[in-house]
mmJSON file of the N, C-alpha and C atoms, coordinates in Angstrom:
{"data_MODEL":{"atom_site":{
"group_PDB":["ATOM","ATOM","ATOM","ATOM","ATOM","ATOM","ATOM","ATOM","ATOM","ATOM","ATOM","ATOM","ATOM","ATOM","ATOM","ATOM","ATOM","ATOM","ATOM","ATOM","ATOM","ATOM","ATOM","ATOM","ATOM","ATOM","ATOM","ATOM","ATOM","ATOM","ATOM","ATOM","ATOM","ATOM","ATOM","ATOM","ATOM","ATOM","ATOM","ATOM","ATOM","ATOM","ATOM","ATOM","ATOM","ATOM","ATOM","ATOM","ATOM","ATOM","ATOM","ATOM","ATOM","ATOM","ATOM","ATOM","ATOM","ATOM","ATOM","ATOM","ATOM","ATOM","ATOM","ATOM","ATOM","ATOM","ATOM","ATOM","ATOM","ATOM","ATOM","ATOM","ATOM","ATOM","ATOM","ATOM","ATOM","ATOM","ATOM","ATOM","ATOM","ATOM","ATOM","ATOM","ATOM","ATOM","ATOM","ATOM","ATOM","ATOM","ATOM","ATOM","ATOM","ATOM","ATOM","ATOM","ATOM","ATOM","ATOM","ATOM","ATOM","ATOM","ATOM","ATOM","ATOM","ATOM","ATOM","ATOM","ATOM","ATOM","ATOM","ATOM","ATOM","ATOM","ATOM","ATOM","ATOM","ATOM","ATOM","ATOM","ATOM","ATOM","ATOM","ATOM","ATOM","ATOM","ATOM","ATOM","ATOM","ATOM","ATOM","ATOM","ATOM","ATOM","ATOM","ATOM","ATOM","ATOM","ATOM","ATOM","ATOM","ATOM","ATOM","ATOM","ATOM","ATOM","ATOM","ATOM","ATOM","ATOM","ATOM","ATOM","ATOM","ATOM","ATOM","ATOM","ATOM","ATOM","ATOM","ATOM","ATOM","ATOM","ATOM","ATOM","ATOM","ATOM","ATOM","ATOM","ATOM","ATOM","ATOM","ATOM","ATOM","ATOM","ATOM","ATOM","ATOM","ATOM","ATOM","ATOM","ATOM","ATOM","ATOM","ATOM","ATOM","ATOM","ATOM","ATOM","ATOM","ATOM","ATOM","ATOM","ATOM","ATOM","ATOM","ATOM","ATOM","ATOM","ATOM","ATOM","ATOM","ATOM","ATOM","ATOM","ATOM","ATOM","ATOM"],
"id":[1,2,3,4,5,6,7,8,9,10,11,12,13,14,15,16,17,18,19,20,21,22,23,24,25,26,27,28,29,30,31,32,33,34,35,36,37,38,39,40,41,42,43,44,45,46,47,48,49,50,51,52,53,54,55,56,57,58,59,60,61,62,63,64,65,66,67,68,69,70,71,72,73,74,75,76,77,78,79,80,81,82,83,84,85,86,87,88,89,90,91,92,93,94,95,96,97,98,99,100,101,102,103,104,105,106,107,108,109,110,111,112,113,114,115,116,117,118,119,120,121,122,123,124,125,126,127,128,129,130,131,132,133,134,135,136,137,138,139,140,141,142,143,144,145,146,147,148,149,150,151,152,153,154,155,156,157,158,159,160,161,162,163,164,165,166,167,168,169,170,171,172,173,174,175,176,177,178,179,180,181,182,183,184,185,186,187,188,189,190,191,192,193,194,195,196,197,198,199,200,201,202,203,204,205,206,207],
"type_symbol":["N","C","C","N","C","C","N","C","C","N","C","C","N","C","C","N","C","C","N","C","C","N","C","C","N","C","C","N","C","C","N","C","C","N","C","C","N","C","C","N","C","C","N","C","C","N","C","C","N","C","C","N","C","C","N","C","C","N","C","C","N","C","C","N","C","C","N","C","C","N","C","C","N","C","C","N","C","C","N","C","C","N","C","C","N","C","C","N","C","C","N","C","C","N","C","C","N","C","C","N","C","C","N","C","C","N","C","C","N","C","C","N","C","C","N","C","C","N","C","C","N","C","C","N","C","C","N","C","C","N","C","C","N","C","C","N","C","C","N","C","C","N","C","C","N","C","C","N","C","C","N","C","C","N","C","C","N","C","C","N","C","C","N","C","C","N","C","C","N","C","C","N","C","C","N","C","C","N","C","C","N","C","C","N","C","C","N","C","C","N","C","C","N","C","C","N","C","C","N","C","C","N","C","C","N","C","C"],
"label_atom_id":["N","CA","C","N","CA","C","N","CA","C","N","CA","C","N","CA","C","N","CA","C","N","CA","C","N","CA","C","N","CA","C","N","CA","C","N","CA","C","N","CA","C","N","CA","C","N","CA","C","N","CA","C","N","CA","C","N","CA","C","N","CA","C","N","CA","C","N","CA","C","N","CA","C","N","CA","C","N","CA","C","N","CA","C","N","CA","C","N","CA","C","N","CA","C","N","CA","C","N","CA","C","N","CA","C","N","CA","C","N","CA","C","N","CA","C","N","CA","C","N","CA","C","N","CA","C","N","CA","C","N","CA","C","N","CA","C","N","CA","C","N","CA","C","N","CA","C","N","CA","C","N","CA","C","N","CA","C","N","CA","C","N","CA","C","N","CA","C","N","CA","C","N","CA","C","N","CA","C","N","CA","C","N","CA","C","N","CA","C","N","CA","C","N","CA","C","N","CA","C","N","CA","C","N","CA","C","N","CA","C","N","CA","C","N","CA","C","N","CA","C","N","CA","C","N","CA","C","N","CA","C","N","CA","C","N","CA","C","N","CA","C"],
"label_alt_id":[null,null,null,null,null,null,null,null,null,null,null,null,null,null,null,null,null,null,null,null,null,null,null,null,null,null,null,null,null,null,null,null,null,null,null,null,null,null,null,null,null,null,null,null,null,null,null,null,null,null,null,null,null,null,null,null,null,null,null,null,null,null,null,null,null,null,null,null,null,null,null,null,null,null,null,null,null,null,null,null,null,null,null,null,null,null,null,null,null,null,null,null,null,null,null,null,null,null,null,null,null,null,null,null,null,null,null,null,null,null,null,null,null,null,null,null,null,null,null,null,null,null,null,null,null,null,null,null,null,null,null,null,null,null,null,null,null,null,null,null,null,null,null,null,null,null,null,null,null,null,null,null,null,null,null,null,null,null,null,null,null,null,null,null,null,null,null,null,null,null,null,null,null,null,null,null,null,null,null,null,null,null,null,null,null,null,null,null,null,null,null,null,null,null,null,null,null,null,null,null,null,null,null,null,null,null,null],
"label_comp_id":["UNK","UNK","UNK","UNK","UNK","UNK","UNK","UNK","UNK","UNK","UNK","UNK","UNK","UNK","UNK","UNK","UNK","UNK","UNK","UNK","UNK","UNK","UNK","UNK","UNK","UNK","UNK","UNK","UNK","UNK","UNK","UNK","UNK","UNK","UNK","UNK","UNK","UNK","UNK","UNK","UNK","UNK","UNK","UNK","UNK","UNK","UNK","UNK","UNK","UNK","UNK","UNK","UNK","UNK","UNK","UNK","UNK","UNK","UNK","UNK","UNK","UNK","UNK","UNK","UNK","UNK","UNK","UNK","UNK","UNK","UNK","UNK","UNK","UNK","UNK","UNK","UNK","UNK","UNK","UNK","UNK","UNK","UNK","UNK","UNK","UNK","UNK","UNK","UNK","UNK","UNK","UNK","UNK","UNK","UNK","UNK","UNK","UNK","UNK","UNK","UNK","UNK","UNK","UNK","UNK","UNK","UNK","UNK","UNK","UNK","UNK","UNK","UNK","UNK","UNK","UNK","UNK","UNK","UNK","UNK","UNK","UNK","UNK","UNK","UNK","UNK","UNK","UNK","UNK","UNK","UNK","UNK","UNK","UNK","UNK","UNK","UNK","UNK","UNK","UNK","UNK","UNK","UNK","UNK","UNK","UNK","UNK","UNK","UNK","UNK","UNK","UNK","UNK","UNK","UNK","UNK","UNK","UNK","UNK","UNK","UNK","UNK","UNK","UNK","UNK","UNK","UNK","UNK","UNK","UNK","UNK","UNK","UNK","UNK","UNK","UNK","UNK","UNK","UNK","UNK","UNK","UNK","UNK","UNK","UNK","UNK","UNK","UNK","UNK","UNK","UNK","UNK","UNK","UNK","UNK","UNK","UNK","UNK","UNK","UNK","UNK","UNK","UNK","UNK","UNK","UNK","UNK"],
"label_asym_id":["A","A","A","A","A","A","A","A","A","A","A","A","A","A","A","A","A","A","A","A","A","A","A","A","A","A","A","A","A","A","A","A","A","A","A","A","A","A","A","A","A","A","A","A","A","A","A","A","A","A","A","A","A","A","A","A","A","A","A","A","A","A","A","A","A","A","A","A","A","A","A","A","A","A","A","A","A","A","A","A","A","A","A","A","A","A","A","A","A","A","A","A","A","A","A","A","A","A","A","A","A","A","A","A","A","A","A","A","A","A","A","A","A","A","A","A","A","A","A","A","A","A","A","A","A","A","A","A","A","A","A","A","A","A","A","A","A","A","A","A","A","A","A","A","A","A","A","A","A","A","A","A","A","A","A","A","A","A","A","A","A","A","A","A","A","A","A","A","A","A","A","A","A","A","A","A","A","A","A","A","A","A","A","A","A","A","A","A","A","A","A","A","A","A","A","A","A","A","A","A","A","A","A","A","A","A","A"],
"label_entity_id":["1","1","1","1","1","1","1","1","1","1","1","1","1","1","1","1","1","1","1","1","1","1","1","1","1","1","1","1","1","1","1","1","1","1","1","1","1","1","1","1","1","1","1","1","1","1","1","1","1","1","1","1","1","1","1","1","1","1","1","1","1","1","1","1","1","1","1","1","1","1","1","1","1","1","1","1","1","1","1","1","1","1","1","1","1","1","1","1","1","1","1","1","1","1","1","1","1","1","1","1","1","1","1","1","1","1","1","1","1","1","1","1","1","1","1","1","1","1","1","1","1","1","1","1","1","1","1","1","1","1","1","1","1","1","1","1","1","1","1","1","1","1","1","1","1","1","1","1","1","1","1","1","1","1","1","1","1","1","1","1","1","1","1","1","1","1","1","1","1","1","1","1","1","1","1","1","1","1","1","1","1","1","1","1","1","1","1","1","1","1","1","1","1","1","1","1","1","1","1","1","1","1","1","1","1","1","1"],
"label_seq_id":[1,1,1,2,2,2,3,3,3,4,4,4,5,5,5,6,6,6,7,7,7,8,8,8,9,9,9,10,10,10,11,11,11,12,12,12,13,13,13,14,14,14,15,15,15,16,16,16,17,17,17,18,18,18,19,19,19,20,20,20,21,21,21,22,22,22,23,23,23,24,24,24,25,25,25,26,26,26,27,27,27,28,28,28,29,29,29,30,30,30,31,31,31,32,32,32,33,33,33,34,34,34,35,35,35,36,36,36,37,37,37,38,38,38,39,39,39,40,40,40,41,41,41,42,42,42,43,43,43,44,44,44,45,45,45,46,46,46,47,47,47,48,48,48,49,49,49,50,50,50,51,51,51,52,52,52,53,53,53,54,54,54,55,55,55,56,56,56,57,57,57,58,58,58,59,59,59,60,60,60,61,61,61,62,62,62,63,63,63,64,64,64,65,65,65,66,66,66,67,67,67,68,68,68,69,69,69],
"pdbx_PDB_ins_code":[null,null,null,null,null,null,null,null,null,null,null,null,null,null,null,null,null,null,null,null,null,null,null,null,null,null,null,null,null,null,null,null,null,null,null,null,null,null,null,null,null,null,null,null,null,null,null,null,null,null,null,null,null,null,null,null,null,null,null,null,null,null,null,null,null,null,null,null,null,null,null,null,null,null,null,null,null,null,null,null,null,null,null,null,null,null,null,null,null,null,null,null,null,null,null,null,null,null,null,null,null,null,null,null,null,null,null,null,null,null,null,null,null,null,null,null,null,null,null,null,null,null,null,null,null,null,null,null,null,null,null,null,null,null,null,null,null,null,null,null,null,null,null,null,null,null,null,null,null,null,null,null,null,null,null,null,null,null,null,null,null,null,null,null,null,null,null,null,null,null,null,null,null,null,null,null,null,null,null,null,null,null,null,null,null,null,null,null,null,null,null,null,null,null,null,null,null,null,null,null,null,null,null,null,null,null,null],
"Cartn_x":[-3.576,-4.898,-5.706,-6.481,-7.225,-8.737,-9.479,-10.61,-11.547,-11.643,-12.32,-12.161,-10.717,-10.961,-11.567,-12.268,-12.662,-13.966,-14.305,-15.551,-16.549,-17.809,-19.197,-20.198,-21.637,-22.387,-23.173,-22.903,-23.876,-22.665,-22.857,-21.776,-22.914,-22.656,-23.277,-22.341,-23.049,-22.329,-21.829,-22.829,-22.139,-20.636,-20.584,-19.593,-18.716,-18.838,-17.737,-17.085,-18.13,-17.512,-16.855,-17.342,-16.469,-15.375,-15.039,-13.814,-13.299,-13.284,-12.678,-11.821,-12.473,-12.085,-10.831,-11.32,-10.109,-8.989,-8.873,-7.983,-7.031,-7.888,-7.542,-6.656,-6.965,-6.695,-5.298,-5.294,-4.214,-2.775,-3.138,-2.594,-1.619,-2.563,-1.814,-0.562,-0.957,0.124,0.947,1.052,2.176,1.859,0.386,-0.012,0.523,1.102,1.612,1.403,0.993,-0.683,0.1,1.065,1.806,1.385,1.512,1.151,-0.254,-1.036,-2.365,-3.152,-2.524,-3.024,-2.198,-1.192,-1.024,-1.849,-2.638,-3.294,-4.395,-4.927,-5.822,-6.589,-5.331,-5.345,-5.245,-4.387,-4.442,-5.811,-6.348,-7.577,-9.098,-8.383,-9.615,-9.357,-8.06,-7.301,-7.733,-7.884,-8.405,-9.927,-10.672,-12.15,-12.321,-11.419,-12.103,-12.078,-11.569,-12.286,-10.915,-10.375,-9.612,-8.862,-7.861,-7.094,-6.57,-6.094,-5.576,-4.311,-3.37,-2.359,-1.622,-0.851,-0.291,0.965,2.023,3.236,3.35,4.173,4.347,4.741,4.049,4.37,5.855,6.244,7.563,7.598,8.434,8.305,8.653,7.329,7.244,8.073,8.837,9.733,8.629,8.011,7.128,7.91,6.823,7.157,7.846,9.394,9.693,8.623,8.056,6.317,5.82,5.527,4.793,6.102,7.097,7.801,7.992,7.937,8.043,7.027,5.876,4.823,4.701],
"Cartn_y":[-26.293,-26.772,-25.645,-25.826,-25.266,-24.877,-23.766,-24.04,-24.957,-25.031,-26.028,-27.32,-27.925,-29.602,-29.074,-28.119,-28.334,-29.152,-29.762,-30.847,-30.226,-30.151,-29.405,-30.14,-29.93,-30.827,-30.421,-29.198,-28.635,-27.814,-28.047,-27.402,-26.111,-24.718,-24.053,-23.652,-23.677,-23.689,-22.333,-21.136,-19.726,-19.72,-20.298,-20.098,-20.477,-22.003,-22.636,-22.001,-21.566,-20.709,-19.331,-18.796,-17.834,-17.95,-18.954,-19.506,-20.264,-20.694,-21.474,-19.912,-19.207,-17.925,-16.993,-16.989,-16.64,-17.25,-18.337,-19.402,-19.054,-19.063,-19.119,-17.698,-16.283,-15.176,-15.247,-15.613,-16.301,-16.855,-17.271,-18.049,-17.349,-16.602,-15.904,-15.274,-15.008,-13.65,-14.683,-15.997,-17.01,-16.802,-16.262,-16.246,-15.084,-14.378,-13.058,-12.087,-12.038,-10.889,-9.478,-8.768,-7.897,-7.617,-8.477,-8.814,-8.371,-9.136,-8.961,-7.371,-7.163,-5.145,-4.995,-4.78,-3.609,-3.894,-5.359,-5.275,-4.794,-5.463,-4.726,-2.952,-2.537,-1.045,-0.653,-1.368,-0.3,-0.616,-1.564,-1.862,-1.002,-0.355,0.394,2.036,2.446,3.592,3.491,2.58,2.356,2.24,2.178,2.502,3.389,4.906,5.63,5.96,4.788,4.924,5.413,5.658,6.138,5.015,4.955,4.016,5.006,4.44,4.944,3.71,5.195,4.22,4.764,4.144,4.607,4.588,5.12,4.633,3.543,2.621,1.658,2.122,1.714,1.37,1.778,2.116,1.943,0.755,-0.212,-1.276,-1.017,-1.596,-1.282,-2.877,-2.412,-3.484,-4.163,-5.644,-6.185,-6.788,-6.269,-6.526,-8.512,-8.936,-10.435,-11.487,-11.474,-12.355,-12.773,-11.479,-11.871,-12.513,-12.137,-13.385,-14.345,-14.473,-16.326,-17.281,-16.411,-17.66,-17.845],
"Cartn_z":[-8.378,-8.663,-9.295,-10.771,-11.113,-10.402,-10.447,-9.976,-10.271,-12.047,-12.621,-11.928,-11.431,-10.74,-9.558,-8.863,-7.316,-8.222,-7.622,-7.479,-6.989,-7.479,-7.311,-7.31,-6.948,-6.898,-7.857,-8.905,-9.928,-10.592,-11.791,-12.732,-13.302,-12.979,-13.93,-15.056,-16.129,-17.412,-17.696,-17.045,-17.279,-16.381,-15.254,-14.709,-14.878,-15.856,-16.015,-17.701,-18.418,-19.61,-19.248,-17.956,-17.645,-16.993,-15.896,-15.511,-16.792,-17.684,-18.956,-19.626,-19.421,-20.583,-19.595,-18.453,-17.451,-17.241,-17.205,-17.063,-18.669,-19.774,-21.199,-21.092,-20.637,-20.577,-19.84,-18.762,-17.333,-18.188,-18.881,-19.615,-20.838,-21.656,-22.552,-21.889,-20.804,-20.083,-19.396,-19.557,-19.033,-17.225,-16.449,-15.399,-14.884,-15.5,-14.44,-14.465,-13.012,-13.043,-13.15,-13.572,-13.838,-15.224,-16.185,-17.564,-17.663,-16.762,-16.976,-16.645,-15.572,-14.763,-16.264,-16.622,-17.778,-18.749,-19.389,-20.425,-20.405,-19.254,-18.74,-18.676,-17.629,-18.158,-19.247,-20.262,-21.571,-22.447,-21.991,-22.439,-22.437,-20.934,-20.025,-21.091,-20.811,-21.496,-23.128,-23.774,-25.218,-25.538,-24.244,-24.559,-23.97,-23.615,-22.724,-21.561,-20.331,-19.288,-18.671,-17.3,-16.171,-15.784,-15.469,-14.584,-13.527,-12.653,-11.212,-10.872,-11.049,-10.497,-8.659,-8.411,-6.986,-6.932,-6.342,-6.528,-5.076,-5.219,-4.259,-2.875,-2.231,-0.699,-0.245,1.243,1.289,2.227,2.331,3.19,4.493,5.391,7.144,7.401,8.151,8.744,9.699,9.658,10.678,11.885,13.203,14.926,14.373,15.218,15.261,15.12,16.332,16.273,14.773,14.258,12.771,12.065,11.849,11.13,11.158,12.101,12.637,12.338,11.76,11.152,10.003],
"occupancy":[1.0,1.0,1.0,1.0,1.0,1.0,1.0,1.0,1.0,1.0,1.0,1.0,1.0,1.0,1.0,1.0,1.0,1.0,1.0,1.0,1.0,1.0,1.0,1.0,1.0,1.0,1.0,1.0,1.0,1.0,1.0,1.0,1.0,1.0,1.0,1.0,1.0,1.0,1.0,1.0,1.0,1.0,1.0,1.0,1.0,1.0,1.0,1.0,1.0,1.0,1.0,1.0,1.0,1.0,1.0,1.0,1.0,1.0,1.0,1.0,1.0,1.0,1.0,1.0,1.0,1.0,1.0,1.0,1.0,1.0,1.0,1.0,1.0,1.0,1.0,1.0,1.0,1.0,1.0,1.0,1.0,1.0,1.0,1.0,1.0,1.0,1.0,1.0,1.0,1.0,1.0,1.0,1.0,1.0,1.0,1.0,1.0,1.0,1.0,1.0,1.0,1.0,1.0,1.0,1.0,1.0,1.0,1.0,1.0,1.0,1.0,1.0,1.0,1.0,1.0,1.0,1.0,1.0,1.0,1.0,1.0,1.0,1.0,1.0,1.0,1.0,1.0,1.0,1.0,1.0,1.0,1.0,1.0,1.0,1.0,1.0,1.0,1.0,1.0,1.0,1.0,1.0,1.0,1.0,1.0,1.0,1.0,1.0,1.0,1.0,1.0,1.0,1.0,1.0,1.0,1.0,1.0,1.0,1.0,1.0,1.0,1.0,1.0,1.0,1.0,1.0,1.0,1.0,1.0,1.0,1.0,1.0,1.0,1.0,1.0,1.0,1.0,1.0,1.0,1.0,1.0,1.0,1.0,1.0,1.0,1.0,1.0,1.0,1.0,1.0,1.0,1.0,1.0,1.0,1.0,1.0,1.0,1.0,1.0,1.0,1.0,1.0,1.0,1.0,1.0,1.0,1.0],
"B_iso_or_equiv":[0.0,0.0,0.0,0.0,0.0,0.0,0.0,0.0,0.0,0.0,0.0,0.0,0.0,0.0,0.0,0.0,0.0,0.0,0.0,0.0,0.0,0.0,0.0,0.0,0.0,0.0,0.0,0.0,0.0,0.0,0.0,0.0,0.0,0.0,0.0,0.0,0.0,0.0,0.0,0.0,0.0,0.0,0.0,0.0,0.0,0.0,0.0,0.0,0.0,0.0,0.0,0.0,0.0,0.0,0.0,0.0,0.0,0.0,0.0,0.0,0.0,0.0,0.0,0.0,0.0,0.0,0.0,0.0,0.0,0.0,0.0,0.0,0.0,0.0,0.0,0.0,0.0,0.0,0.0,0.0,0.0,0.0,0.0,0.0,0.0,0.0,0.0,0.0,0.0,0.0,0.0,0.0,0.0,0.0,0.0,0.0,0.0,0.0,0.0,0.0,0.0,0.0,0.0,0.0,0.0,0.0,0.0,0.0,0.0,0.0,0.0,0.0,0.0,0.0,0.0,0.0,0.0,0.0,0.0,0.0,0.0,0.0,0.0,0.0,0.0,0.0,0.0,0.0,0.0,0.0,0.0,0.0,0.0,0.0,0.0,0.0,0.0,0.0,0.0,0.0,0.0,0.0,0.0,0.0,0.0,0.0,0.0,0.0,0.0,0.0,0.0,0.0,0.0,0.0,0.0,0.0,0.0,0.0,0.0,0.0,0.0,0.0,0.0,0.0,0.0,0.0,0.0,0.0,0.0,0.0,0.0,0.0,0.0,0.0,0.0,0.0,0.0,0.0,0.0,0.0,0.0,0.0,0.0,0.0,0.0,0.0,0.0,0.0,0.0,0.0,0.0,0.0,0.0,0.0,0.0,0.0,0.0,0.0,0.0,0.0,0.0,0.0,0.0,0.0,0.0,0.0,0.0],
"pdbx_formal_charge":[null,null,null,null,null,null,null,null,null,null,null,null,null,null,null,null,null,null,null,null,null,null,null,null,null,null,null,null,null,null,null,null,null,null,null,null,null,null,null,null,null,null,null,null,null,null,null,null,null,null,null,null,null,null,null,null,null,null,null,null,null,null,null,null,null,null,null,null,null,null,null,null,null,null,null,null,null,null,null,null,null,null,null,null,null,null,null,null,null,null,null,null,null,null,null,null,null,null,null,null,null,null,null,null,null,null,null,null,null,null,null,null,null,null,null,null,null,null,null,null,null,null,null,null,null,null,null,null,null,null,null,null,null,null,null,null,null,null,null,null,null,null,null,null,null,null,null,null,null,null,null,null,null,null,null,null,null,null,null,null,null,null,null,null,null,null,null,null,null,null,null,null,null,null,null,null,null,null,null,null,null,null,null,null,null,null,null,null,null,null,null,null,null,null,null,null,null,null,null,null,null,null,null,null,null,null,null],
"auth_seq_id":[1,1,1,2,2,2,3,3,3,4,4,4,5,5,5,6,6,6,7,7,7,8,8,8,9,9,9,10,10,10,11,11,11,12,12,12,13,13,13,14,14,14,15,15,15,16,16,16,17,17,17,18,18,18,19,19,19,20,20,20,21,21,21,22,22,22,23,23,23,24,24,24,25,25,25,26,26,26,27,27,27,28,28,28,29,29,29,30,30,30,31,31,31,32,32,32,33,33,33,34,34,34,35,35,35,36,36,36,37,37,37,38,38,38,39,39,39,40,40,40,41,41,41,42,42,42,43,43,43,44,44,44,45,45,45,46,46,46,47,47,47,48,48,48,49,49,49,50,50,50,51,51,51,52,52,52,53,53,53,54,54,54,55,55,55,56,56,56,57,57,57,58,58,58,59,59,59,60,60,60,61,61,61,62,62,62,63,63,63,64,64,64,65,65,65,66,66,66,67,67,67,68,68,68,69,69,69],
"auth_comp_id":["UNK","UNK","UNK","UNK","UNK","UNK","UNK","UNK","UNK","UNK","UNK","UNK","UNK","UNK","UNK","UNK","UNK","UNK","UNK","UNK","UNK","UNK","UNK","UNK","UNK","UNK","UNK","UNK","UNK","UNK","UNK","UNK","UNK","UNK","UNK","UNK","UNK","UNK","UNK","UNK","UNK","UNK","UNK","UNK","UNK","UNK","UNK","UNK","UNK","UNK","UNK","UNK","UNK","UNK","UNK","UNK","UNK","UNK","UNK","UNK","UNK","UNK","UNK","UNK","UNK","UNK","UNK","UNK","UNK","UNK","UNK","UNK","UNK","UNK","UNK","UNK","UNK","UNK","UNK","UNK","UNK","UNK","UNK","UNK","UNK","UNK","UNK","UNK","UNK","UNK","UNK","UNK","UNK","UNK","UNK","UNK","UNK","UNK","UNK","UNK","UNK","UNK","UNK","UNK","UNK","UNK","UNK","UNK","UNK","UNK","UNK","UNK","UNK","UNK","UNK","UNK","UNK","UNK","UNK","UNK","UNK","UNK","UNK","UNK","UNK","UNK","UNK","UNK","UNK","UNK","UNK","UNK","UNK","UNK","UNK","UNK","UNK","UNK","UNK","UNK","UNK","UNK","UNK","UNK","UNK","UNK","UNK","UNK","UNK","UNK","UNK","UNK","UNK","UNK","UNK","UNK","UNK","UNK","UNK","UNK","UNK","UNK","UNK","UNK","UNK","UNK","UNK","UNK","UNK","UNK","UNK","UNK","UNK","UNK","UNK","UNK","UNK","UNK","UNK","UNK","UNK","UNK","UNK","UNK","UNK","UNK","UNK","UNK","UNK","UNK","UNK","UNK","UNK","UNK","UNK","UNK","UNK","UNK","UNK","UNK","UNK","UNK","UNK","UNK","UNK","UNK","UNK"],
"auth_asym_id":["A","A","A","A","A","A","A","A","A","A","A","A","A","A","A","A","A","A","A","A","A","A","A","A","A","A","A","A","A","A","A","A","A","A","A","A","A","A","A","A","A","A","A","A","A","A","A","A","A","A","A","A","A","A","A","A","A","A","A","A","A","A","A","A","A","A","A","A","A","A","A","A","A","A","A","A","A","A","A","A","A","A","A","A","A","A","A","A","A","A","A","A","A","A","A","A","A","A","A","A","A","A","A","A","A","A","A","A","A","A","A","A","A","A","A","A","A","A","A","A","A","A","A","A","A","A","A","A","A","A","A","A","A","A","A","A","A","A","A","A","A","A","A","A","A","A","A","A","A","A","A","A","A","A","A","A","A","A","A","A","A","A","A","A","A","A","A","A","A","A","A","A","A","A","A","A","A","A","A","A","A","A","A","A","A","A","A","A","A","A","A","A","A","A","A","A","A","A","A","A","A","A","A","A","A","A","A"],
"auth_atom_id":["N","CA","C","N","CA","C","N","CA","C","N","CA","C","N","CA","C","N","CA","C","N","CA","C","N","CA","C","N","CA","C","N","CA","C","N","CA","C","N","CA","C","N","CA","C","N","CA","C","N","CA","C","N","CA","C","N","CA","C","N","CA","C","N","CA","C","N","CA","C","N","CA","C","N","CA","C","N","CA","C","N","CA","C","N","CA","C","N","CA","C","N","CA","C","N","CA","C","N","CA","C","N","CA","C","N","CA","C","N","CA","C","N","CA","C","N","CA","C","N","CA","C","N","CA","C","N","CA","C","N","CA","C","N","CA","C","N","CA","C","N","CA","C","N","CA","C","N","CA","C","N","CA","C","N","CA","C","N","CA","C","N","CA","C","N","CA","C","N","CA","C","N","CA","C","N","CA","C","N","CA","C","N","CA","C","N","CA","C","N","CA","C","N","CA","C","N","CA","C","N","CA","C","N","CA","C","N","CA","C","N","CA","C","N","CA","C","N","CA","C","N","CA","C","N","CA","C","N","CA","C","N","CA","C","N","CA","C","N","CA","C"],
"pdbx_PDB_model_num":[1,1,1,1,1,1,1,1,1,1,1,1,1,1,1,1,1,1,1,1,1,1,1,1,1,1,1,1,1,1,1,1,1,1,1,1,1,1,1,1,1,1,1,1,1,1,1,1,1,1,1,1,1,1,1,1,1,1,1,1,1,1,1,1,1,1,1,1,1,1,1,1,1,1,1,1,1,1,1,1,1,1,1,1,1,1,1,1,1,1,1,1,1,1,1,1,1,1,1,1,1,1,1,1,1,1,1,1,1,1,1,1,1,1,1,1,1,1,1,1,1,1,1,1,1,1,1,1,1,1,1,1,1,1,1,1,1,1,1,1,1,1,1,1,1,1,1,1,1,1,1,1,1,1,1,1,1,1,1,1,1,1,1,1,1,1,1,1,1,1,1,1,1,1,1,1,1,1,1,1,1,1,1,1,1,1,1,1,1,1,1,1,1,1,1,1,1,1,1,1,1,1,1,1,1,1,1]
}}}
């Protein structure tokens, strides 16, 4: 489900041209927000600004309990 079908009792038009243009953006990158952080960043890196990256996590094995839900 898109945000646009949630049902509202007032459509503001800035929001809905800015969710229209996100969705449109979402899209180019076939939704995968991997696609999107790198365009993103090189976007930030091409006007100038800093990115911060991290190297990944190492994975914490979670207590039985939490898996089970």
């Amino acid at each position: 489900m898109k945000i646009q079908d949630v049902e509202m009792p007032y459509r503001d038009p800035i929001v809905a041209e800015l969710r229209a243009f996100r969705e449109a953006y979402a899209a180019r990158f076939h939704y995968d927000i991997r696609a999107i952080i790198h365009d993103l960043q090189a976007k930030t890196r091409a006007a100038g600004g800093q990115t911060v990256t991290h190297p990944p996590r190492p994975a914490q094995p979670r207590p039985v309990a939490e898996r089970v839900r």
